[in-house]
C-alpha positions as CSV (number, residue, x, y, z in Angstrom):
1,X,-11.8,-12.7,-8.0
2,X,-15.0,-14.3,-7.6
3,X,-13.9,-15.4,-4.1
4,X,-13.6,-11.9,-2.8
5,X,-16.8,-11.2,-4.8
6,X,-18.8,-13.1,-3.3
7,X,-17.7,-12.3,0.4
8,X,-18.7,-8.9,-0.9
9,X,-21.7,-9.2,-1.7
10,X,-22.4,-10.5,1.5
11,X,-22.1,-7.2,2.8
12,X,-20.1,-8.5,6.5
13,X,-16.4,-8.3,5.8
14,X,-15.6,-9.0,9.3
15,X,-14.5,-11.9,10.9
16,X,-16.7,-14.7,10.1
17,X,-17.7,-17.8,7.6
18,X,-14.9,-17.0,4.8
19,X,-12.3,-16.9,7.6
20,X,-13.4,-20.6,8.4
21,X,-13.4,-21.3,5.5
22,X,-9.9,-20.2,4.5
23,X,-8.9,-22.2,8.2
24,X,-10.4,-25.4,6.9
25,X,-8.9,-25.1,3.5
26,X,-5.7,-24.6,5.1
27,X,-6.4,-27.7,7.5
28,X,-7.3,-30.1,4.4
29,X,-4.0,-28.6,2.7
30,X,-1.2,-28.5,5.1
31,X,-2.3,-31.1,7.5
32,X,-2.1,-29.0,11.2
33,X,-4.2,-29.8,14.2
34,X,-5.7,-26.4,14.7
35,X,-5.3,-22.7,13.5
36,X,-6.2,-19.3,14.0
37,X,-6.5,-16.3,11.2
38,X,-5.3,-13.5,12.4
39,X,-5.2,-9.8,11.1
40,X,-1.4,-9.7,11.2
41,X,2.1,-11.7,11.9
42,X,3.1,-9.5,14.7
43,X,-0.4,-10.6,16.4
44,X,0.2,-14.2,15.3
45,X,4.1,-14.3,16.8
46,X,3.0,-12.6,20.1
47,X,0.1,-14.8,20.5
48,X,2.2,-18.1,19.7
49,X,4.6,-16.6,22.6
50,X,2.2,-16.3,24.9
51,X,1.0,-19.9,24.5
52,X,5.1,-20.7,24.9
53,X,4.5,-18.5,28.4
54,X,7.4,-15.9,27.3
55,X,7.2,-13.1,29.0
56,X,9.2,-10.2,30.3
57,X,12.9,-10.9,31.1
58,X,12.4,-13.6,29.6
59,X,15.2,-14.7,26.7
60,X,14.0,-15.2,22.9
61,X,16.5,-16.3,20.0
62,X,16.4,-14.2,17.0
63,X,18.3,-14.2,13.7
64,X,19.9,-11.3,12.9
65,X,17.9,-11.6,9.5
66,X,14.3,-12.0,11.1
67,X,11.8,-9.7,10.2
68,X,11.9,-6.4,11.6
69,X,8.7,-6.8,12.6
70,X,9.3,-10.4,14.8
71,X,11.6,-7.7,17.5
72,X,9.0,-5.4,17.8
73,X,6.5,-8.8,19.2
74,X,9.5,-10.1,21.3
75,X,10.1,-6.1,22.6
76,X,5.9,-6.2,23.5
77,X,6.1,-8.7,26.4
78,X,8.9,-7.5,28.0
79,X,11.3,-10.2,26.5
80,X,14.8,-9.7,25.5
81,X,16.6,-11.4,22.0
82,X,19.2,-13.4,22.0
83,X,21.0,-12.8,18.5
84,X,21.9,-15.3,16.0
85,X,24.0,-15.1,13.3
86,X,23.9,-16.9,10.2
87,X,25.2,-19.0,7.6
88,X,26.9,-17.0,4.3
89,X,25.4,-19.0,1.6
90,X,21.9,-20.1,2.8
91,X,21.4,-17.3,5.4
92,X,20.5,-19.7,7.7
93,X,21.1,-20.3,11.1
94,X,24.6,-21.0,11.7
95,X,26.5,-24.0,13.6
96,X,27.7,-21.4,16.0
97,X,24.1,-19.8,16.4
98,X,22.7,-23.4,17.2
99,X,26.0,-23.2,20.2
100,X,24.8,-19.9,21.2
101,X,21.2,-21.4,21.5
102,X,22.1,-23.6,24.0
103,X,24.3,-21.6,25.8
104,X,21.6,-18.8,26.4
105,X,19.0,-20.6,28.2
106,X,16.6,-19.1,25.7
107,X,12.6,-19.7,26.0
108,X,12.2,-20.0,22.8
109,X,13.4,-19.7,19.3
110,X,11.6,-17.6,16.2
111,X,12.9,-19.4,13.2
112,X,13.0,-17.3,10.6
113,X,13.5,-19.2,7.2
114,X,14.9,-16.1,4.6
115,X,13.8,-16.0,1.3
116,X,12.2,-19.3,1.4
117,X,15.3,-21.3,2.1
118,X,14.9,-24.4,4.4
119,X,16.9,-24.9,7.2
120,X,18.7,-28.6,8.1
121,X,15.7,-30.4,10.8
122,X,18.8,-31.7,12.4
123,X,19.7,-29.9,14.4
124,X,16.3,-27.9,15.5
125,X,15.4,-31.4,16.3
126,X,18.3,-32.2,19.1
127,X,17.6,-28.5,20.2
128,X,14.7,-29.0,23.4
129,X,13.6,-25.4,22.8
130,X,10.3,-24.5,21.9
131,X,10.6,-23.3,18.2
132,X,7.8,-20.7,16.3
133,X,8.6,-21.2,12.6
134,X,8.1,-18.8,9.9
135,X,6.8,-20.7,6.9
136,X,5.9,-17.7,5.3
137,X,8.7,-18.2,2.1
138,X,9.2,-21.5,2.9
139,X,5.9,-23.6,2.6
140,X,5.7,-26.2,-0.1
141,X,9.7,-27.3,1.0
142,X,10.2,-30.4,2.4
143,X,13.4,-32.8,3.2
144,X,13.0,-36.6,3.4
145,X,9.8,-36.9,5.6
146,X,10.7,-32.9,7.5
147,X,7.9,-30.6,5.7
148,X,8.9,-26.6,5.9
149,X,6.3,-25.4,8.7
150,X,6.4,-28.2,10.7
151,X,9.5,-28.3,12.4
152,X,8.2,-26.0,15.1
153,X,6.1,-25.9,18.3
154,X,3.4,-23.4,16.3
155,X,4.2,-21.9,12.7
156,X,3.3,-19.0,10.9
157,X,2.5,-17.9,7.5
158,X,1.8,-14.8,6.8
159,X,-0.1,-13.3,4.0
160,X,1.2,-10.2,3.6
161,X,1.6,-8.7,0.1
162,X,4.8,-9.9,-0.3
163,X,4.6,-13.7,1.0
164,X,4.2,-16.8,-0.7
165,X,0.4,-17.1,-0.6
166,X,-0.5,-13.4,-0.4
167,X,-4.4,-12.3,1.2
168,X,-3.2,-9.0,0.8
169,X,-2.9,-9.1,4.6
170,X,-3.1,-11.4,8.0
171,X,-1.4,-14.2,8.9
172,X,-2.1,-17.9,10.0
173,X,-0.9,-19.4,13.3
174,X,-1.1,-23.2,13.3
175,X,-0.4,-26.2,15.8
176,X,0.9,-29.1,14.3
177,X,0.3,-31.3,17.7
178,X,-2.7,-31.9,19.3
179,X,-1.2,-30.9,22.8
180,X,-0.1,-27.5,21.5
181,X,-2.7,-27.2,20.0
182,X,-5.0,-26.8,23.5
183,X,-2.9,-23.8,24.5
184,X,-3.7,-21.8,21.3
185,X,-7.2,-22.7,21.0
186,X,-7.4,-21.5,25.0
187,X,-5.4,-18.2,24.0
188,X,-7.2,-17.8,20.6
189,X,-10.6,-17.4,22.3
190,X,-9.8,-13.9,23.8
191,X,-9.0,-12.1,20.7
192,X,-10.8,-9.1,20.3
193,X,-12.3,-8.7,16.3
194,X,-10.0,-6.4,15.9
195,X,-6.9,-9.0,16.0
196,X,-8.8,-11.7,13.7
197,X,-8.4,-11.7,10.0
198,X,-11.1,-10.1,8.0
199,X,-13.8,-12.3,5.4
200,X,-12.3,-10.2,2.7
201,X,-8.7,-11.1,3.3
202,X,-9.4,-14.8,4.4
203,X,-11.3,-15.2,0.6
204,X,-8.5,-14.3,-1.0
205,X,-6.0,-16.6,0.8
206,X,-8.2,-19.6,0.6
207,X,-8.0,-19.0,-3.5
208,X,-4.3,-18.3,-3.3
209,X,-3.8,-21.8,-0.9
210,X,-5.8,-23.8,-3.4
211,X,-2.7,-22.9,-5.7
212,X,-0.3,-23.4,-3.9
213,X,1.0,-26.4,-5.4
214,X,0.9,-24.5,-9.2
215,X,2.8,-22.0,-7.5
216,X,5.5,-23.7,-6.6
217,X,5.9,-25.6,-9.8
218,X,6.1,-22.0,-11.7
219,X,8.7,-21.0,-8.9
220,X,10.4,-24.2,-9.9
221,X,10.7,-23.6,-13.8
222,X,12.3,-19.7,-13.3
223,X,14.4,-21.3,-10.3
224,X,15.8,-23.6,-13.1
225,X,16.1,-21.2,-15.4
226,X,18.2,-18.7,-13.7
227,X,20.0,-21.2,-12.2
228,X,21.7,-22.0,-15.7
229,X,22.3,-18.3,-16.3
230,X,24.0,-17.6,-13.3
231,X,26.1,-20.5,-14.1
232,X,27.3,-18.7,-16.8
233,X,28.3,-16.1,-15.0
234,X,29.8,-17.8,-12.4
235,X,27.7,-16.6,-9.5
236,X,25.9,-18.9,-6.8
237,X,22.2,-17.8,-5.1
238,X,21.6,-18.4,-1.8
239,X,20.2,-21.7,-1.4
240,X,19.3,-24.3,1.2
241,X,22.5,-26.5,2.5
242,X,20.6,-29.7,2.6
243,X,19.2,-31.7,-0.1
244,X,15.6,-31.4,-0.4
245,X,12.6,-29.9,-2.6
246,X,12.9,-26.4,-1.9
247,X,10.0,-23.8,-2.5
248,X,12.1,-21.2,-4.3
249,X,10.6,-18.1,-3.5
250,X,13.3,-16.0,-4.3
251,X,16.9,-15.7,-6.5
252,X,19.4,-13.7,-4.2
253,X,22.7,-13.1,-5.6
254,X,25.1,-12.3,-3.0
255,X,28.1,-10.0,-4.8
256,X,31.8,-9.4,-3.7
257,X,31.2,-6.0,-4.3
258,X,29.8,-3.7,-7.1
259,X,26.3,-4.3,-5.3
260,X,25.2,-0.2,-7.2
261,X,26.9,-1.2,-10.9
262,X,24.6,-4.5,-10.6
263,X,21.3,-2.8,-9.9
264,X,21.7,0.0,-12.3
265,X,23.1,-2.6,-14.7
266,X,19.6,-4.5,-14.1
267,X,17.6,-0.9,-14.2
268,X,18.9,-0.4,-17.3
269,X,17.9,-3.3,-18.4
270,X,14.3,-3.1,-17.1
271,X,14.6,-5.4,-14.9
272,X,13.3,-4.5,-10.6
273,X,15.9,-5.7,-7.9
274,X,16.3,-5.4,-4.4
275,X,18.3,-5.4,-1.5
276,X,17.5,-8.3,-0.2
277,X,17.4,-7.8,3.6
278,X,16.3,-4.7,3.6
279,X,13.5,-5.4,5.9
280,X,15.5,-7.2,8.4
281,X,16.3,-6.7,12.0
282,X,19.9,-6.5,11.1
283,X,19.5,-3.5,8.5
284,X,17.1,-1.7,10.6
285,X,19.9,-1.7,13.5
286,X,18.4,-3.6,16.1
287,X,21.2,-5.8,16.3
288,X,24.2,-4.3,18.3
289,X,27.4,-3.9,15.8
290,X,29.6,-6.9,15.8
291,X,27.1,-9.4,17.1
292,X,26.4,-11.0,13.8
293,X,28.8,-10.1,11.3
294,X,28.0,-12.1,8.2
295,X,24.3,-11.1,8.8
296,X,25.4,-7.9,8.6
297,X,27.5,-8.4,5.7
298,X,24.7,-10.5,3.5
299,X,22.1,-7.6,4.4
300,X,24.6,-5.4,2.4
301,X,25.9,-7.3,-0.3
302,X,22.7,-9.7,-1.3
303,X,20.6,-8.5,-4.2
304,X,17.1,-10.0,-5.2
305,X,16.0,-11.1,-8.4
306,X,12.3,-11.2,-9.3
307,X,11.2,-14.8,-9.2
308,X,7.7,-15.0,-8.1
309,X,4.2,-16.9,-10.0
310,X,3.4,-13.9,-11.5
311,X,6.9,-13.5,-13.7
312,X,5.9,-14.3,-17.3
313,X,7.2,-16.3,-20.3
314,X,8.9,-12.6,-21.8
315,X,10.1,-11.1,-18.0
316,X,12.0,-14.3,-17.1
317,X,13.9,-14.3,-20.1
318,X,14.4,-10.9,-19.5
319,X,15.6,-11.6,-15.9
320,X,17.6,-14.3,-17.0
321,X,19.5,-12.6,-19.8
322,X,20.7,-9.9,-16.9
323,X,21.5,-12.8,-14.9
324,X,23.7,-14.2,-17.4
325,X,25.5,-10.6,-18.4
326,X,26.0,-9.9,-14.5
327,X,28.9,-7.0,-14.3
């Protein structure tokens, strides 16, 4: 709060001295080369293309569970996606996506990384494809020495309302390398105001970033906690298929069927749920039918559990207690 005060008091909510701010915050935190704040992540995915030098006709690899948003970028410069399915119980890329991949002769690859869940560094590492990752869920998770974020040419984070670290709105694209890093500074510098994050925005996610770590911990105690009751009910979440720290942004459930009894069930019990892939590219039918079947199917059978820092002491017991009693 007094971080958004003081920017405005200030009286300039544009672009400017909180937004560097929030970029050097970020710099000190997560340990990129260089970074732009931008007002949104369909500016920072199109602008990390163009630094990649996709444009039209050329081929871009898309889960079928990106953000619905990340087609509509690819569809603005003319480029086509190549669609990847997944894996059923991390959602994923799949070993038959990463065959696809190199089958395509893509340009590049927009990693999405659902709900949070890391993806194995493996094989993105043997992959020779330039590779935009979305951190947005995900940052905080790390593998051995492979940090969530950094297993890209460029990453993203977003800060929309409903990310990880949340400015109410905007987005951060970062370099990890110093030689990528010339390309974005060099398309960076053309930005109209208009596509650069706001001072208001950028105070808030420099507050939120400086919590990250408490964050994560809080994630980590409800992750543990619901992990026990679904245990009891013999159900599995979606979770990563490696071992590592994860940043457990979310608790999907992925049902056999019943997917309506469960959410009334839940309703009635005052507890929110979603469908967890509502916003995807595979439930908004961008993907033809048949091209990624157990996309499709997770999109309709995966429910979302609230498990965010702001669930308290009496909602997560709550939460958990429904977990437990699944029907």
């Amino acid at each position: 709060m007094d971080s958004v005060l003081n920017c405005l008091v200030t009286d300039r909510l544009g672009p400017g001295v909180f937004a560097d701010r929030f970029i050097k915050v970020a710099k000190e935190r997560l340990g990129f080369e260089y970074a732009v704040a931008v007002r949104s992540p369909i500016v920072a995915l199109r602008l990390s293309f163009e630094c990649l030098g996709v444009g039209s006709g050329d081929r871009v690899g898309l889960s079928a569970l990106s953000p619905s948003w990340a087609y509509k970028a690819v569809s603005s410069l003319g480029a086509t996606p190549v669609w990847l399915d997944v894996d059923d119980s991390s959602a994923s890329l799949s070993a038959k996506a990463y065959d696809r991949l190199g089958e395509a002769s893509v340009k590049a690859l927009y990693l999405a990384e659902p709900w949070g869940i890391m993806p194995d560094p493996a094989p993105l590492a043997e992959l020779g494809v330039p590779i935009v990752e979305d951190a947005s869920y995900s940052i905080g998770a790390k593998a051995g020495e492979a940090k969530a974020g950094f297993l890209g040419t460029y990453g993203i984070i977003s800060l929309e309302p409903a990310s990880s670290i949340t400015a109410g709105g905007g987005a951060l694209l970062y370099s990890p390398g110093r030689r990528e890093a010339q390309a974005l500074r060099n398309a960076s510098e053309g930005l109209p105001p208009e596509e650069l994050m706001n001072d208001m925005n950028a105070a808030l996610a420099a507050s939120q970033l400086k919590d990250l770590e408490r964050f994560i911990e809080k994630r980590r105690e409800l992750a543990d906690l619901y992990a026990q009751s679904l245990a009891r009910a013999h159900r599995k979440p979606l979770a990563p298929t490696i071992e590592c720290e994860p940043s457990n942004f979310g608790c999907v459930v992925v049902l056999d069927s019943g997917v309506k009894d469960v959410r009334a069930y839940a309703r009635k019990k005052d507890v929110d749920t979603a469908m967890a892939f509502d916003d995807t590219c595979v439930a908004a039918g961008f993907v033809p039918d048949g091209a990624c079947p157990i996309a499709a199917s997770l999109a309709n059978r995966s429910v979302a559990f609230p498990m965010n820092q702001r669930v308290g002491k009496s909602a997560a017991q709550k939460i958990a207690k429904v977990l437990a009693t699944l029907p």
